[in-house]
N, C-alpha and C positions, 0 to 999 in steps of 0.2 A: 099326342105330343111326343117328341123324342128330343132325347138332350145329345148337345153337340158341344166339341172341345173346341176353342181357339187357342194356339200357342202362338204368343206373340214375344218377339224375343225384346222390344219397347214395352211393355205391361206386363208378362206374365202371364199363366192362363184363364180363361173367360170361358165360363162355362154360360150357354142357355138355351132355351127350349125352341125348337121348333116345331109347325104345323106338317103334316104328312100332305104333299100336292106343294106344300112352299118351296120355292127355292132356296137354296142355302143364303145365294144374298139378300132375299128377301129377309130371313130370319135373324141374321147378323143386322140388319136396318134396324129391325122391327126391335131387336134389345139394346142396342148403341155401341156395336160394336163398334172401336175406334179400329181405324186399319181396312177397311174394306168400305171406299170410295163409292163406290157406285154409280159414278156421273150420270150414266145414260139409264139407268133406272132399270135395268136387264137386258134393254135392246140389242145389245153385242155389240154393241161400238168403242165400244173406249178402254178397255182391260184395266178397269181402274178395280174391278172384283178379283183377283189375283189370289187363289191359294195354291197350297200344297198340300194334296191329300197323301195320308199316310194308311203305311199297312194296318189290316188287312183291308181296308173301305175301298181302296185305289182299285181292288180287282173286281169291288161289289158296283160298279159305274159303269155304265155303257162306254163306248171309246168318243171320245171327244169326236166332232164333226167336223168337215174341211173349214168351217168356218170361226168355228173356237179357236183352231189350231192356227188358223190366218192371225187373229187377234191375241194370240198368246205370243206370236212373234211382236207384239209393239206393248209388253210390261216393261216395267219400269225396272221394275229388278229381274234379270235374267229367269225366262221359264225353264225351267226343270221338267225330266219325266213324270216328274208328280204332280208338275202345274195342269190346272183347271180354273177356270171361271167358275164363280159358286154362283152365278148367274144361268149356269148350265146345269145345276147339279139340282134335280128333283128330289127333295124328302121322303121319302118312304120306311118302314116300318124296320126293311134290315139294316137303314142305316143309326137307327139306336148305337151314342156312344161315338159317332161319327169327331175322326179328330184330325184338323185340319192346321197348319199351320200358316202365318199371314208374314207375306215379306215385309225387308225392311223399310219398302217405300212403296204407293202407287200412284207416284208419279216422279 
């Protein structure tokens, strides 16, 4: 297990564990994180998983795929260079501490 930050600027921050192979949105589901919709259950369709990954984790992440990067253009709240789908972001061991921030809508 590894613990993960949420800063949500509606709540404050949410700290909670996830499994190494979970996806970050699975993980955020799995504790009740408010703020990370999930509509389409990981499929890639809906950007309704919307974060912003902060230093240093952002450099620890493969590059987003033409197709993340398709659906990053139709968030709710303006994507950023930091924006990700945590539908995309696989858990592994370096991301221990992983701190992500959650926009102010996802929809």
């Amino acid at each position: 297990m590894i613990t993960i930050n949420f800063i949500a600027s509606h709540a404050g921050p949410i700290r909670a564990k996830g499994q190494i192979g979970q996806s970050l949105m699975e993980a955020a589901v799995a504790a009740g994180v408010t703020g990370i919709a999930a509509d389409c259950g990981g499929l890639l369709t809906c950007a309704t998983c919307h974060v912003m990954v902060t230093a240093p984790f952002a450099a620890l992440l493969p590059a987003a795929d033409g197709e993340e990067l398709s659906m990053l253009a139709f968030t709710a709240t303006p994507a950023t260079a930091a924006s990700r789908l945590s539908c995309q972001i696989i858990l592994n061991a370096e991301l221990d501490g992983l701190t992500v921030e959650l926009p102010a809508s996802q929809y």
